[in-house]
C-alpha positions as CSV (number, residue, x, y, z in Angstrom):
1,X,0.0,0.0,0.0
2,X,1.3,3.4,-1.2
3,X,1.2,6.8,1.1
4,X,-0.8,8.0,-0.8
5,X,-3.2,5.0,0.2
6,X,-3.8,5.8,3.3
7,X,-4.1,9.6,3.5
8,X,-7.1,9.0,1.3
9,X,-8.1,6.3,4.3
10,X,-7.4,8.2,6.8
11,X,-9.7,11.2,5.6
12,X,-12.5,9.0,4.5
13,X,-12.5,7.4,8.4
14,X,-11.2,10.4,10.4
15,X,-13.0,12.2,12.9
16,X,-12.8,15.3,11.2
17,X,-15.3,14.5,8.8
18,X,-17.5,13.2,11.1
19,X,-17.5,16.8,13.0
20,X,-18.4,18.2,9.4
21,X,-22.1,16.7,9.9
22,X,-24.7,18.3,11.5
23,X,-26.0,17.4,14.9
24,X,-29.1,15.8,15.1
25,X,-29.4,16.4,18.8
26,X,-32.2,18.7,19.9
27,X,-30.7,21.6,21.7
28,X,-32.8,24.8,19.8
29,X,-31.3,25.3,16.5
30,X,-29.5,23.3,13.7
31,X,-26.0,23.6,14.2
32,X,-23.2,23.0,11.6
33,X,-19.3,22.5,11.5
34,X,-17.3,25.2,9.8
35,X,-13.2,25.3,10.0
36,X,-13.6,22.9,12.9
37,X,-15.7,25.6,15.3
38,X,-18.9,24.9,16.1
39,X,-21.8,27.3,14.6
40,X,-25.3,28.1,15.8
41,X,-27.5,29.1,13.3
42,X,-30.0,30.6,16.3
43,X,-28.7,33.5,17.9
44,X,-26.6,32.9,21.1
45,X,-29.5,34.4,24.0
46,X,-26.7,35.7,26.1
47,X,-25.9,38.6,23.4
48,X,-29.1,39.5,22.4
49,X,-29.1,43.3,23.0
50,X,-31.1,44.0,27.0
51,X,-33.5,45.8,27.7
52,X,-32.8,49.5,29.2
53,X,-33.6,50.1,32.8
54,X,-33.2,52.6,34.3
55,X,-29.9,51.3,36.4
56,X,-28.7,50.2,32.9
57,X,-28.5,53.4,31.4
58,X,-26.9,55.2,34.3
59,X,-24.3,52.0,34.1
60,X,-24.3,52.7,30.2
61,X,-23.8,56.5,30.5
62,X,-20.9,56.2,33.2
63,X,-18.8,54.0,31.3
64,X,-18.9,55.8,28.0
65,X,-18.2,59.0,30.5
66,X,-15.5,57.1,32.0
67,X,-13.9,56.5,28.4
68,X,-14.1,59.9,27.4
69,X,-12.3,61.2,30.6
70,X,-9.4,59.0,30.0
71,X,-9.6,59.1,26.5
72,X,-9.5,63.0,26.6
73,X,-6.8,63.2,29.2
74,X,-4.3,61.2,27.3
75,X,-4.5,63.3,24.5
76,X,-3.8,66.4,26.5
77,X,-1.1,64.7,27.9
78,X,0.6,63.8,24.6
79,X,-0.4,67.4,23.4
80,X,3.0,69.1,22.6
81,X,5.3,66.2,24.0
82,X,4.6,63.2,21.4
83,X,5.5,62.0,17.9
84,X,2.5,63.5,15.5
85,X,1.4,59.3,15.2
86,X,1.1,58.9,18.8
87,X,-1.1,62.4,18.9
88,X,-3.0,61.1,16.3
89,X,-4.2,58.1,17.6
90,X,-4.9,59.7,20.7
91,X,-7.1,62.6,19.1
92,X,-8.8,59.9,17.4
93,X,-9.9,58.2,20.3
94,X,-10.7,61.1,22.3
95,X,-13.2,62.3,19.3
96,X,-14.5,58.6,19.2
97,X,-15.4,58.1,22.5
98,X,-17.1,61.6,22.7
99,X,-18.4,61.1,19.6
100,X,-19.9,57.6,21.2
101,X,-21.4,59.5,24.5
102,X,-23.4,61.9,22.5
103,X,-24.5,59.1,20.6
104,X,-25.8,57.4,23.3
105,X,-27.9,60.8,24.6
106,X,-29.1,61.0,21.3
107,X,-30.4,57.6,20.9
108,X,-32.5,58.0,24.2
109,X,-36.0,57.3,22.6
110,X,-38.5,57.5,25.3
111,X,-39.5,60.1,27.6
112,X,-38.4,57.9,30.8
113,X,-34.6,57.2,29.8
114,X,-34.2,61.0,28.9
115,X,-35.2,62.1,32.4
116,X,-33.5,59.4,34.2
117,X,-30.6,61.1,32.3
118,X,-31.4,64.3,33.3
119,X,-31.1,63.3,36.4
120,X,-28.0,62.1,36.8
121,X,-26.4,65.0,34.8
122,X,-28.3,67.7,36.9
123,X,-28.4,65.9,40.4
124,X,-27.7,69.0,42.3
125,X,-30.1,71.2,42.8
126,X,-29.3,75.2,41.8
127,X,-28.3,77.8,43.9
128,X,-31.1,80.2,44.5
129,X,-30.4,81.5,47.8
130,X,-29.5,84.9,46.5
131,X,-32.7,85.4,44.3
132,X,-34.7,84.1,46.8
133,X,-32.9,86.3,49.9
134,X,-33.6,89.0,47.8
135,X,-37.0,88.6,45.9
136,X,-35.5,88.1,42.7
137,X,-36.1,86.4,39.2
138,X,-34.2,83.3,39.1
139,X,-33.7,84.4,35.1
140,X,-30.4,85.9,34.1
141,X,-29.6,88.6,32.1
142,X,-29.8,87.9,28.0
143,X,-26.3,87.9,27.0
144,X,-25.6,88.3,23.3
145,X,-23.0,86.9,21.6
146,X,-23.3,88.5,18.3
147,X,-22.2,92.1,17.3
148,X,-19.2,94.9,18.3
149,X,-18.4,95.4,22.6
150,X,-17.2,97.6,24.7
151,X,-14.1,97.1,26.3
152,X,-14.9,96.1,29.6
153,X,-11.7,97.1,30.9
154,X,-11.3,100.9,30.0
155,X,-12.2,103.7,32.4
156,X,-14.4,106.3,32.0
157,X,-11.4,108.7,31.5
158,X,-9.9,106.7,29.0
159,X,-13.4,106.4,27.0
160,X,-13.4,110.0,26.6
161,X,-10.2,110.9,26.0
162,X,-8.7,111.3,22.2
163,X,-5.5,109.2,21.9
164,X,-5.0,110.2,18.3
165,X,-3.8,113.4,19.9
166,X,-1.5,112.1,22.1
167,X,2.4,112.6,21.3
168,X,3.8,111.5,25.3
169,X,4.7,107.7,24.4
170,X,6.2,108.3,20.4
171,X,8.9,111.6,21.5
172,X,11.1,112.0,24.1
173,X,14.9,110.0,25.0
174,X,15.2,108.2,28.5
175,X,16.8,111.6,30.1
176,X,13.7,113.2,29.7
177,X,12.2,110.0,31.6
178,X,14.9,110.1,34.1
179,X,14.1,113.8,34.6
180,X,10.4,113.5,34.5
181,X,10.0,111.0,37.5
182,X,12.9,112.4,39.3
183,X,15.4,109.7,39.5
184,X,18.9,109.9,38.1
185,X,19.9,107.2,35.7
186,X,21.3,103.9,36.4
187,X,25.4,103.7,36.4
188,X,27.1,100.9,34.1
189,X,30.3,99.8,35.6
190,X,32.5,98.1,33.1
């Protein structure tokens, strides 16, 4: 008998082949025999996607917070001190993982999971004790964000005075300085 012989034997009585043949126990849904792993054709129950509760989403909504905290401190730890690749990836994940947590408030579908949302993210309560001490409007004051502003830095002085005018800071040499405050000019010693 040749070699040849008996690999054709072998693989006509190995157990190989008989894994290749589908179960006929009864255990929910057929299975086959792929590459030698075992396949279900039925879905596997344990990754079916849960139902939300409330518990789950608050478990849900820390974790993808939990990612974008680290994911956005690495990056501004690399910022300025790593190779541009090493940035990269890090700039990527910090934009996926936010990208991933506003997702996840977005997809919020039902009135309930919104405001169990809303709670966790405003738990504490505001802090009126001002407006109420003093009987006032818990509203702010309308800010705009759009047009020119006044400095809020200059004085009223400086408002009105005309600076085109002014000569003091372009003329005059540091003797006139010197004799202006008073003081006499510093010495260099060689």
């Amino acid at each position: 008998m040749s070699d040849t012989g008996n690999k054709d034997n072998r693989r006509s009585g190995d157990s190989r082949n008989q894994r290749n043949k589908p179960s006929n126990k009864k255990s929910g849904g057929k299975r086959y025999y792929r590459g030698g792993k075992r396949h279900s054709s039925s879905q596997n129950r344990n990754r079916r996607p849960k139902s939300l509760t409330p518990s789950r989403i608050l478990q849900k909504y820390d974790n993808l917070l939990e990612q974008y905290l680290i994911a956005r401190r690495k990056f501004f730890e690399l910022f300025g001190r790593a190779n541009p690749k090493q940035l990269g990836k890090a700039d990527q994940n910090y934009k996926m993982a936010l990208e991933a947590l506003r997702k996840f408030e977005a997809n919020l579908k039902e009135d309930w999971q919104i405001e169990v949302l809303k709670q966790k993210i405003n738990s504490n309560p505001e802090d009126r004790q001002f407006t109420s001490e003093h009987n006032l409007e818990p509203k702010g004051d309308e800010v705009s964000f759009v047009g020119e502003f006044e400095d809020p830095h200059l004085l009223d002085t400086q408002k009105s005075h005309s600076w085109a005018e002014d000569s003091d800071e372009t003329s005059g040499s540091m003797e006139d300085y010197y004799a202006y405050k008073g003081i006499s000019p510093p010495t260099t010693t060689n």
